[in-house]
C-alpha angles and dihedrals in degrees: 000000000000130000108251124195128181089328102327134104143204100223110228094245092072090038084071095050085058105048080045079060116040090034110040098026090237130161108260126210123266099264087052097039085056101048088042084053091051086240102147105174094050082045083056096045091049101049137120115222091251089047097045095048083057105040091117090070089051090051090046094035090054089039102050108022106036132080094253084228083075102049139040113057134033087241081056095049092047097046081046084052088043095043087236120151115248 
């Protein structure tokens, strides 16, 4: 099952990206490494149309659901993927 925030909805295709992710420590795809990396505009470059309608779950997903070591800048996604600590 997907997130879902004020309407909108993480689909459960890229749930599974995610938990791939924060799990497992594996390189996401460019629409997940950018929102990972709280780079909005290149989120916004690299979305579908399904995943750009929705971009505000991934932001509230990340924000309120995720250990803030794993999100928010691109030197925080690669010490997550190289269990460092940030």
């Amino acid at each position: 099952m997907g997130y879902k925030f004020r309407g909108y909805e993480i689909p459960e295709r890229m749930m599974r990206g995610i938990d791939n992710y924060l799990r497992h420590r594996l390189q996401p795809g460019g629409f997940l490494s950018a929102v990972i990396c709280n780079d909005l505009t290149s989120a916004v470059f690299y979305a579908d149309d399904e995943n750009l309608k929705n971009l505000p779950a991934f932001v509230s997903y990340f924000y309120n659901e995720v250990d803030s070591r794993a999100w928010g800048s691109r030197e925080k996604m690669i010490k997550w993927m190289n269990r460092e600590e940030v």
